[in-house]
PyMOL Python script that loads the backbone (N, CA, C, O; Angstrom):
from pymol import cmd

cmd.read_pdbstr("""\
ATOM      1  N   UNK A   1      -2.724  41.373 -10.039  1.00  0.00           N
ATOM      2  CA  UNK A   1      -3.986  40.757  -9.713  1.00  0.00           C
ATOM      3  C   UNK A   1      -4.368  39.736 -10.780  1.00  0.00           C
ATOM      4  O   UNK A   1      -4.806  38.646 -10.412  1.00  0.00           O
ATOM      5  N   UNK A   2      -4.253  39.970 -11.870  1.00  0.00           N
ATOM      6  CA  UNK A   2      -4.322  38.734 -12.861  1.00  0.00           C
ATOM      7  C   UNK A   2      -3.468  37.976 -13.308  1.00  0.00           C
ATOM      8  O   UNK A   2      -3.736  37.359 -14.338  1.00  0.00           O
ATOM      9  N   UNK A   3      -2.251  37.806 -12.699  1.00  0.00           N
ATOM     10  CA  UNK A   3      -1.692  36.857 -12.264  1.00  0.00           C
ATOM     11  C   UNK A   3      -2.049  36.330 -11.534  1.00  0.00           C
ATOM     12  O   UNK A   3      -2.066  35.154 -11.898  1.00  0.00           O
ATOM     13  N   UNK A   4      -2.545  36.475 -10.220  1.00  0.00           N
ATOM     14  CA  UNK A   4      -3.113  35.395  -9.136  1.00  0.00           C
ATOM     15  C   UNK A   4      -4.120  34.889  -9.847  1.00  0.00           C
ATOM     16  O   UNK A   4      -4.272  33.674  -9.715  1.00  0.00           O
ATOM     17  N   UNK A   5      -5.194  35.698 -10.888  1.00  0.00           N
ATOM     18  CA  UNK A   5      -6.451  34.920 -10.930  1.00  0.00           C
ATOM     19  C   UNK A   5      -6.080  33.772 -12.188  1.00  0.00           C
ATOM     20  O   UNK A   5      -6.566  32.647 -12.069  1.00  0.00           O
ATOM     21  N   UNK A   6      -5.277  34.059 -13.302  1.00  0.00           N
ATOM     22  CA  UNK A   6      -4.510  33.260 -13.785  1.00  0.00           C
ATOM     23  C   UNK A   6      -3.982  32.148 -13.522  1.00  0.00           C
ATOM     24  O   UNK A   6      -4.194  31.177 -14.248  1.00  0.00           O
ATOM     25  N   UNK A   7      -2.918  32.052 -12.051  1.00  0.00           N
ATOM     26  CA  UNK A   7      -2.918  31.189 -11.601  1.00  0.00           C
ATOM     27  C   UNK A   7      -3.592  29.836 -11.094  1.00  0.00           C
ATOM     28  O   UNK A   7      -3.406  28.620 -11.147  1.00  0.00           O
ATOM     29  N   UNK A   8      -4.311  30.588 -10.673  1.00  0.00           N
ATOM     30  CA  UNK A   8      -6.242  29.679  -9.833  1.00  0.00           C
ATOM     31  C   UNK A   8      -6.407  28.885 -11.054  1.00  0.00           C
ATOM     32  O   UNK A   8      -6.482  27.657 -11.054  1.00  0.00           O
ATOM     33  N   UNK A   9      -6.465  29.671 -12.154  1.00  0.00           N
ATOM     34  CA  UNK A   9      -6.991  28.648 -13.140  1.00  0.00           C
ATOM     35  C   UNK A   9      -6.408  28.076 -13.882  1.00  0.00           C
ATOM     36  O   UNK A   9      -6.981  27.246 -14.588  1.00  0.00           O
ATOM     37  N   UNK A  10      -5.450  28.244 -13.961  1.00  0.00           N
ATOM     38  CA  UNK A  10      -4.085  27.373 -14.451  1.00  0.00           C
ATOM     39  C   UNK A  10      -4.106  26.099 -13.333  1.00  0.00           C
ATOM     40  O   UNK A  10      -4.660  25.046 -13.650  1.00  0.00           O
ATOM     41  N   UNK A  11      -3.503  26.249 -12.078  1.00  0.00           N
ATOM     42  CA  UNK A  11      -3.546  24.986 -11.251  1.00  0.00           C
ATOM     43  C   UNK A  11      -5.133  24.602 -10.628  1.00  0.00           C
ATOM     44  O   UNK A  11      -5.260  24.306  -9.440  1.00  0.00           O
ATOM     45  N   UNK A  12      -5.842  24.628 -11.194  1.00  0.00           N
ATOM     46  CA  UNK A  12      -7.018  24.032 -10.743  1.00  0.00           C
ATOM     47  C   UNK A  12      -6.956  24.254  -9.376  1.00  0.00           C
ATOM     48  O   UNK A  12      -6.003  24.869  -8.899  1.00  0.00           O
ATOM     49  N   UNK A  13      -8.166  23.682  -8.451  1.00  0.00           N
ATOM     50  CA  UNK A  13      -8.478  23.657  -7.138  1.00  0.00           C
ATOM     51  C   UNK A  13      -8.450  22.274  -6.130  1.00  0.00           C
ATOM     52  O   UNK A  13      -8.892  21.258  -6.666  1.00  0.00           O
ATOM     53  N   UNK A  14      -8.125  22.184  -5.173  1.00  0.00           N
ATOM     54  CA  UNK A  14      -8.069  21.105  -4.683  1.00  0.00           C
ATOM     55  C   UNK A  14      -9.124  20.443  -4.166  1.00  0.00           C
ATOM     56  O   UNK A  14      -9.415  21.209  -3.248  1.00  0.00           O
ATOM     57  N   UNK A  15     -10.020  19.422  -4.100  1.00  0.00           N
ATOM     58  CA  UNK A  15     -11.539  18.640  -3.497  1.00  0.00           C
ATOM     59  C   UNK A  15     -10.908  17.753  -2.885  1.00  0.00           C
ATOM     60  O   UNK A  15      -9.720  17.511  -3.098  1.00  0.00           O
ATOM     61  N   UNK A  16     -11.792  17.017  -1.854  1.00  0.00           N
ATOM     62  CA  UNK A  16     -11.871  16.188  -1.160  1.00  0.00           C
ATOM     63  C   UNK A  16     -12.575  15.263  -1.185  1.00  0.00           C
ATOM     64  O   UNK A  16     -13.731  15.632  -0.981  1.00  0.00           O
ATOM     65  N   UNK A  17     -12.484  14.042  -1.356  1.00  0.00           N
ATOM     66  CA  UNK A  17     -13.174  13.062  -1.720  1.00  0.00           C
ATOM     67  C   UNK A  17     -12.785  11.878  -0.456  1.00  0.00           C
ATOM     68  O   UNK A  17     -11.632  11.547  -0.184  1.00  0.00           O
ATOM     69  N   UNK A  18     -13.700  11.484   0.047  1.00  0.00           N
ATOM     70  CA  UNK A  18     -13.245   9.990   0.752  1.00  0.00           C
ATOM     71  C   UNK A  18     -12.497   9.983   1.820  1.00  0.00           C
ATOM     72  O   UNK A  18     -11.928   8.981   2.251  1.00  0.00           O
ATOM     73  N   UNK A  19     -12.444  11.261   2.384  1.00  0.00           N
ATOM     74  CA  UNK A  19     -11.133  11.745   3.299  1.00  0.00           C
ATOM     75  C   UNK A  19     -10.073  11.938   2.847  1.00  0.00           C
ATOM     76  O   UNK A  19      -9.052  11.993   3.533  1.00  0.00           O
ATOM     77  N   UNK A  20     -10.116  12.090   1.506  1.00  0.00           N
ATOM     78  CA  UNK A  20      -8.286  12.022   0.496  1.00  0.00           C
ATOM     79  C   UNK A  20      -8.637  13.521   0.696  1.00  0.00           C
ATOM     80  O   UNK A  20      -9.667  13.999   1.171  1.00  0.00           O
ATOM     81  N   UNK A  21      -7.235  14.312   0.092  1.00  0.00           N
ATOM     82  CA  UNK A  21      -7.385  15.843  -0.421  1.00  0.00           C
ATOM     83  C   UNK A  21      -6.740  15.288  -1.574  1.00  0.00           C
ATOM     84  O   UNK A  21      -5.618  14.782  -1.532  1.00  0.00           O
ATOM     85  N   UNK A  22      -7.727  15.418  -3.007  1.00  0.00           N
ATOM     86  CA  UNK A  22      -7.021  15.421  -4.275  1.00  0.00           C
ATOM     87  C   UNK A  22      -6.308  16.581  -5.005  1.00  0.00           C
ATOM     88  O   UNK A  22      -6.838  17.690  -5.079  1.00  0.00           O
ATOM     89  N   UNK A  23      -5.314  16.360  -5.448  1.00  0.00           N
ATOM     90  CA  UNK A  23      -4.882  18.166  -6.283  1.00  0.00           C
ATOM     91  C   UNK A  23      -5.961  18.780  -6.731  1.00  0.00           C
ATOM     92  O   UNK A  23      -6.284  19.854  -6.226  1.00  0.00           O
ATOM     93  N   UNK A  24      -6.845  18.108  -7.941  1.00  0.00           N
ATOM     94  CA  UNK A  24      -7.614  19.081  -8.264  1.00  0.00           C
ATOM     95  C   UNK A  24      -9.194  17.979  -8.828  1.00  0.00           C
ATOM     96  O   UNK A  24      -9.427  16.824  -8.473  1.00  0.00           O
ATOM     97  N   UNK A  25      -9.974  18.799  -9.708  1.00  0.00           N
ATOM     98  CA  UNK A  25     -11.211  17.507  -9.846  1.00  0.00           C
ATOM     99  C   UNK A  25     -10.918  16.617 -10.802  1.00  0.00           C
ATOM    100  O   UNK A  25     -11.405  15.486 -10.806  1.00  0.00           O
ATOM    101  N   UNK A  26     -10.155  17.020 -11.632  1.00  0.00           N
ATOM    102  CA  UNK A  26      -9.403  16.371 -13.068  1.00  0.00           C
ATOM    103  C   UNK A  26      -8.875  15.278 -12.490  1.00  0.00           C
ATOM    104  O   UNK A  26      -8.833  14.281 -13.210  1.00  0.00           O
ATOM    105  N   UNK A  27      -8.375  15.163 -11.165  1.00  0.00           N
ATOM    106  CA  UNK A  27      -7.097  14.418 -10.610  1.00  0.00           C
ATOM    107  C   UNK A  27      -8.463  12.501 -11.101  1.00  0.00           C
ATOM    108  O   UNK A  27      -8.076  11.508 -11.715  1.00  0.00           O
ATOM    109  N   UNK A  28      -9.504  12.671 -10.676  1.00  0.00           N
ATOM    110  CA  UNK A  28     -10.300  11.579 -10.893  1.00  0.00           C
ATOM    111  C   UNK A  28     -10.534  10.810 -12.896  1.00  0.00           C
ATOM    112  O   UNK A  28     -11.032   9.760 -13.304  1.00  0.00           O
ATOM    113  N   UNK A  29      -9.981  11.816 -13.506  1.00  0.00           N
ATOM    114  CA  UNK A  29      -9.783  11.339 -14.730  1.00  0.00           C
ATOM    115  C   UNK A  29      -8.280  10.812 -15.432  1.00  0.00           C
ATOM    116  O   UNK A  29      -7.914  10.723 -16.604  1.00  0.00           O
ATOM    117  N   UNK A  30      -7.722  10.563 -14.342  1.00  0.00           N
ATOM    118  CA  UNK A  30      -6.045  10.600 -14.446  1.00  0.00           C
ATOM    119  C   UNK A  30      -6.100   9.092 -14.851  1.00  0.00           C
ATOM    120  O   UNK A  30      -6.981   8.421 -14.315  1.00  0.00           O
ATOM    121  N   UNK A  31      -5.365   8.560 -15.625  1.00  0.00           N
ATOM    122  CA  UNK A  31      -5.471   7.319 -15.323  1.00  0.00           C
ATOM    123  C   UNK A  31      -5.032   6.286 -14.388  1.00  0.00           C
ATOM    124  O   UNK A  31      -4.321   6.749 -13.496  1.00  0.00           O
ATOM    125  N   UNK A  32      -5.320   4.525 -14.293  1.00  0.00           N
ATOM    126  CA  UNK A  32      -4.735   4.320 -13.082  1.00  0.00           C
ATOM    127  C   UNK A  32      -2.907   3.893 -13.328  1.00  0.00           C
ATOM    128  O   UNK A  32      -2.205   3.667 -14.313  1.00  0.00           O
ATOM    129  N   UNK A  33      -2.757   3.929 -12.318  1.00  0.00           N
ATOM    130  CA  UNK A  33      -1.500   3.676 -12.053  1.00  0.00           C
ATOM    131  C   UNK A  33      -1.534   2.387 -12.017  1.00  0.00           C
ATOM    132  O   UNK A  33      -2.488   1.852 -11.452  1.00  0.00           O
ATOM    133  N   UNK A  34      -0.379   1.494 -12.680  1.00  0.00           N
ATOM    134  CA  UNK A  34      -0.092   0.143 -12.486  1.00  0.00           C
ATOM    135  C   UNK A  34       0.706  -0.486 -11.725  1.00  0.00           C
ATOM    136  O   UNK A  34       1.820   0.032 -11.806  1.00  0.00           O
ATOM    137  N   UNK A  35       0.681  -1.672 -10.763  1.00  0.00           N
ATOM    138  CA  UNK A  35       1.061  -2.093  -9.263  1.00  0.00           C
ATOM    139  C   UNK A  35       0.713  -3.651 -10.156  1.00  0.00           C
ATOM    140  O   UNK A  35      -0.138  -4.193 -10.861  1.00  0.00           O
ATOM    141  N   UNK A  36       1.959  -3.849  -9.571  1.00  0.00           N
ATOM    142  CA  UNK A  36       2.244  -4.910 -10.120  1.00  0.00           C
ATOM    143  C   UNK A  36       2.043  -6.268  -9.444  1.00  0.00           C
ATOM    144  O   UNK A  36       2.695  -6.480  -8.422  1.00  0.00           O
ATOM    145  N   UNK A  37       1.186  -7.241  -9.916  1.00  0.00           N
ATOM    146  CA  UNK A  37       0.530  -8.160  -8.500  1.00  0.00           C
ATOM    147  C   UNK A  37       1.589  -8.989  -7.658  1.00  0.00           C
ATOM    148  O   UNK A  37       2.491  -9.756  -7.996  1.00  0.00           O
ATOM    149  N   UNK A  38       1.152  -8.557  -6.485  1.00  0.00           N
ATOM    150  CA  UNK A  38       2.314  -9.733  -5.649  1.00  0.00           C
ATOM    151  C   UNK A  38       1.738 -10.935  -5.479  1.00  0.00           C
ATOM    152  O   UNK A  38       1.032 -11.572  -6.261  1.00  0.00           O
ATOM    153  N   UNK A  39       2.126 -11.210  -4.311  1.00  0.00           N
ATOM    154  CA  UNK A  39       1.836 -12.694  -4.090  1.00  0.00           C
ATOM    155  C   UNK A  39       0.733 -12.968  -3.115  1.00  0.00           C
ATOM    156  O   UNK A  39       0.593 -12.503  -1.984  1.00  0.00           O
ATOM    157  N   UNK A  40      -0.177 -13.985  -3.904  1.00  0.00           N
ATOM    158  CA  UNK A  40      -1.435 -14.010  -3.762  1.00  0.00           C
ATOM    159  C   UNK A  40      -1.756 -14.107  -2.275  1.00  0.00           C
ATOM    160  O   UNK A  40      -2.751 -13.541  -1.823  1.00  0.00           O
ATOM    161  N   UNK A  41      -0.525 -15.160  -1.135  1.00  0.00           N
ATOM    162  CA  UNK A  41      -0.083 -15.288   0.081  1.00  0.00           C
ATOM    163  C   UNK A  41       0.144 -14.582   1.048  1.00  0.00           C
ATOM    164  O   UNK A  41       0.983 -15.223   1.681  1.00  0.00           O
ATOM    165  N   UNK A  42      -0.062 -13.659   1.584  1.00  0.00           N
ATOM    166  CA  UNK A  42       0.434 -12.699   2.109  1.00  0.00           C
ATOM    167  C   UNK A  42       1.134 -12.895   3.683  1.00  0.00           C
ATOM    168  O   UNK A  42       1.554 -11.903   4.278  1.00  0.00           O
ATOM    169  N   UNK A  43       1.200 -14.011   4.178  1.00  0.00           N
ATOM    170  CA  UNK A  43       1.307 -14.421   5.532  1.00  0.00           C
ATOM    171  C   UNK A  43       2.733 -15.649   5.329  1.00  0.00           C
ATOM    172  O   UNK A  43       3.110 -16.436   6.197  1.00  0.00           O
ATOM    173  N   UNK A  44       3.323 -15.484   3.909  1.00  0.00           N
ATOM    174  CA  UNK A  44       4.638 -16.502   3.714  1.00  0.00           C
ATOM    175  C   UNK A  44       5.639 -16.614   4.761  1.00  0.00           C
ATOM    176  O   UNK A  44       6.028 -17.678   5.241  1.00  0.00           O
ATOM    177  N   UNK A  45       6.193 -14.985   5.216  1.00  0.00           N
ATOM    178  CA  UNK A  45       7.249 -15.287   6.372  1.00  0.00           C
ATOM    179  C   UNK A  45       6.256 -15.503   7.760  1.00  0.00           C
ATOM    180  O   UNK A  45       6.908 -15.438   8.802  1.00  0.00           O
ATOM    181  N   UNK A  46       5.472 -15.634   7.857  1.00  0.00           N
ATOM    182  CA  UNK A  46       4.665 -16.381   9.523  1.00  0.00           C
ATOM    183  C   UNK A  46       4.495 -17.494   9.133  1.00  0.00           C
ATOM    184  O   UNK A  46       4.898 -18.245  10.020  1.00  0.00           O
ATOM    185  N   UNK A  47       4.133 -18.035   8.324  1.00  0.00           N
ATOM    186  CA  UNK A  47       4.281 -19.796   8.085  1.00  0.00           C
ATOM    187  C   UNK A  47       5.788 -20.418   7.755  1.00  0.00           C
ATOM    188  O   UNK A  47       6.206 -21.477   8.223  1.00  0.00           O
ATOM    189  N   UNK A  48       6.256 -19.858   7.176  1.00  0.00           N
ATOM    190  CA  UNK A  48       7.659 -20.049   7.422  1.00  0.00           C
ATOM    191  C   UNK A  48       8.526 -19.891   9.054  1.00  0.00           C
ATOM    192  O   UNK A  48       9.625 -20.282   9.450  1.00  0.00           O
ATOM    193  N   UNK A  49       7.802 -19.397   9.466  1.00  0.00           N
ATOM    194  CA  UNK A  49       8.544 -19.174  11.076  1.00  0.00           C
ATOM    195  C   UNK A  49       8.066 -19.946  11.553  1.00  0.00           C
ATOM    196  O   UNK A  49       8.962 -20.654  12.013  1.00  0.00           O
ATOM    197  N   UNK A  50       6.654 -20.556  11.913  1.00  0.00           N
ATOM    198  CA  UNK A  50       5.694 -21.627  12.459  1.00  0.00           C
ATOM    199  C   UNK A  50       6.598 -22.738  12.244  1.00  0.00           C
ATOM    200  O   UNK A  50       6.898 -23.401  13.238  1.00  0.00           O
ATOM    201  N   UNK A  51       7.163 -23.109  10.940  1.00  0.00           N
ATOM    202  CA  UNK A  51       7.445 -24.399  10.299  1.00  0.00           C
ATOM    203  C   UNK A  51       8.541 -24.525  10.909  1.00  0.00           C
ATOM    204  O   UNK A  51       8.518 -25.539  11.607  1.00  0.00           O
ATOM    205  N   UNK A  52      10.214 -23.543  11.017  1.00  0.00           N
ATOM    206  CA  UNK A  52      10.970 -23.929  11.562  1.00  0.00           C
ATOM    207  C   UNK A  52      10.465 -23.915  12.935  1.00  0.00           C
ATOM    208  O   UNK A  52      10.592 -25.082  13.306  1.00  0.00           O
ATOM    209  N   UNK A  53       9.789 -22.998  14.217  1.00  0.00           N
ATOM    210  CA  UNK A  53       9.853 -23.348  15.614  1.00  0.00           C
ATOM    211  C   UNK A  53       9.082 -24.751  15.550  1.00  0.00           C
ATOM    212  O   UNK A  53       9.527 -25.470  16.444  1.00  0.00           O
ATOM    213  N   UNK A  54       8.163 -25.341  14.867  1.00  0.00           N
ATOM    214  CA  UNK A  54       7.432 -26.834  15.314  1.00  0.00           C
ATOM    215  C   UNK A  54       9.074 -27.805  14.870  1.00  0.00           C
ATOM    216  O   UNK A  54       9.271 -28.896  15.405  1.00  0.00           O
ATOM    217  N   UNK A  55      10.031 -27.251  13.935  1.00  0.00           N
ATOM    218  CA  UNK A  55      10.772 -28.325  13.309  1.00  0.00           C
ATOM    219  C   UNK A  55      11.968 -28.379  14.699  1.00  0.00           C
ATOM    220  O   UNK A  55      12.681 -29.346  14.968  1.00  0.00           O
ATOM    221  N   UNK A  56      11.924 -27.078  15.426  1.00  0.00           N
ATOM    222  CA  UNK A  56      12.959 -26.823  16.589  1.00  0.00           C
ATOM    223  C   UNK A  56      12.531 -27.200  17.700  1.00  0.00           C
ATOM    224  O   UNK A  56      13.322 -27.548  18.576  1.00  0.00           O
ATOM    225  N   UNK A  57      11.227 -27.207  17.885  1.00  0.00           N
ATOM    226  CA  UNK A  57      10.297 -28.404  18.875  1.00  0.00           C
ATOM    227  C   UNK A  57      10.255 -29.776  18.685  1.00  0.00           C
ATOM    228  O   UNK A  57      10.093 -30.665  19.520  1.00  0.00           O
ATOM    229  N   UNK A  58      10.416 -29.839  17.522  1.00  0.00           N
ATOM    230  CA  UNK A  58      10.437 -31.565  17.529  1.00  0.00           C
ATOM    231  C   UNK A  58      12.126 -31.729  17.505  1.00  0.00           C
ATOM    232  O   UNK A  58      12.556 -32.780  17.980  1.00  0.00           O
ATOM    233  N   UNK A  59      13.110 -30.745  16.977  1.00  0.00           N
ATOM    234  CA  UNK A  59      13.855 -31.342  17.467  1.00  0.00           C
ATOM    235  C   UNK A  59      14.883 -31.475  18.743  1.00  0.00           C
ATOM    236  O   UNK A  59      15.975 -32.043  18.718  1.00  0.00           O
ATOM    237  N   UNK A  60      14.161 -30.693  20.070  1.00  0.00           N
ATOM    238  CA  UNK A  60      14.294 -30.675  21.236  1.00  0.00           C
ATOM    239  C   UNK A  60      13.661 -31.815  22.005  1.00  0.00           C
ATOM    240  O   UNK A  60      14.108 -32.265  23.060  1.00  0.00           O
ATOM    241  N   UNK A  61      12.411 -32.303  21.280  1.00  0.00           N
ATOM    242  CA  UNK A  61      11.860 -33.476  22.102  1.00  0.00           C
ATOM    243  C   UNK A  61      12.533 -34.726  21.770  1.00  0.00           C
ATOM    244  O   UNK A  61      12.604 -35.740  22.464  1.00  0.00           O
ATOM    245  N   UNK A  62      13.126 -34.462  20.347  1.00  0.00           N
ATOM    246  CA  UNK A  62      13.544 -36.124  20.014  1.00  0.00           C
ATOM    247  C   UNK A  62      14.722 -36.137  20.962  1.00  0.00           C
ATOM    248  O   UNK A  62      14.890 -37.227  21.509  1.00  0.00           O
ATOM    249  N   UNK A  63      15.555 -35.207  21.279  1.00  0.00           N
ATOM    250  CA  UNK A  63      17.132 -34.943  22.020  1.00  0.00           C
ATOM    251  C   UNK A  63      16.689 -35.362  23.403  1.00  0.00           C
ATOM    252  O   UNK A  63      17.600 -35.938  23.998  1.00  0.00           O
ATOM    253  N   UNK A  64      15.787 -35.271  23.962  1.00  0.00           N
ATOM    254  CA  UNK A  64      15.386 -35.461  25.174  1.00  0.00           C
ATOM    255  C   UNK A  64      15.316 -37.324  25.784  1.00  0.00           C
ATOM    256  O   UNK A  64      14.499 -38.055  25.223  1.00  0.00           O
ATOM    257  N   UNK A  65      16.147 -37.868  26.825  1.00  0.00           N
ATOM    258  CA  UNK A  65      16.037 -39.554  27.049  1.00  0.00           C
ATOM    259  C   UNK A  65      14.569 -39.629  27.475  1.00  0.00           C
ATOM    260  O   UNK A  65      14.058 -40.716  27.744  1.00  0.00           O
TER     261      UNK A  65
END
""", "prot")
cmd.dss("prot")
cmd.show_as("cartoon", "prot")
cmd.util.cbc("prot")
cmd.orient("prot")
């Protein structure tokens, strides 16, 4: 029996915050994790696809008598 209650307090308890389930309440003093910035663009391969089909449209109309 004091092993289980041992346990409990050894691994802390799990809360819920924000709709998350965090491990425990400590988990909010963790520090942050670093993510490394991408690119400010986020839509590069759809403008890149735009650019070749207008470049494959124009060059179907120029082929055309």
């Amino acid at each position: 029996m004091a092993s289980v209650a041992c346990s409990a307090l050894l691994t802390g308890c799990q809360t819920s915050i924000g709709g998350q389930t965090l491990p425990s309440a400590t988990y909010l003093d963790d520090d942050v994790q670093y993510f490394p910035a991408g690119p400010e663009f986020k839509l590069t391969n759809q403008v890149e696809a735009a650019r070749r089909y207008k470049a494959e449209q124009e060059r179907l109309r120029s082929d055309l008598p």
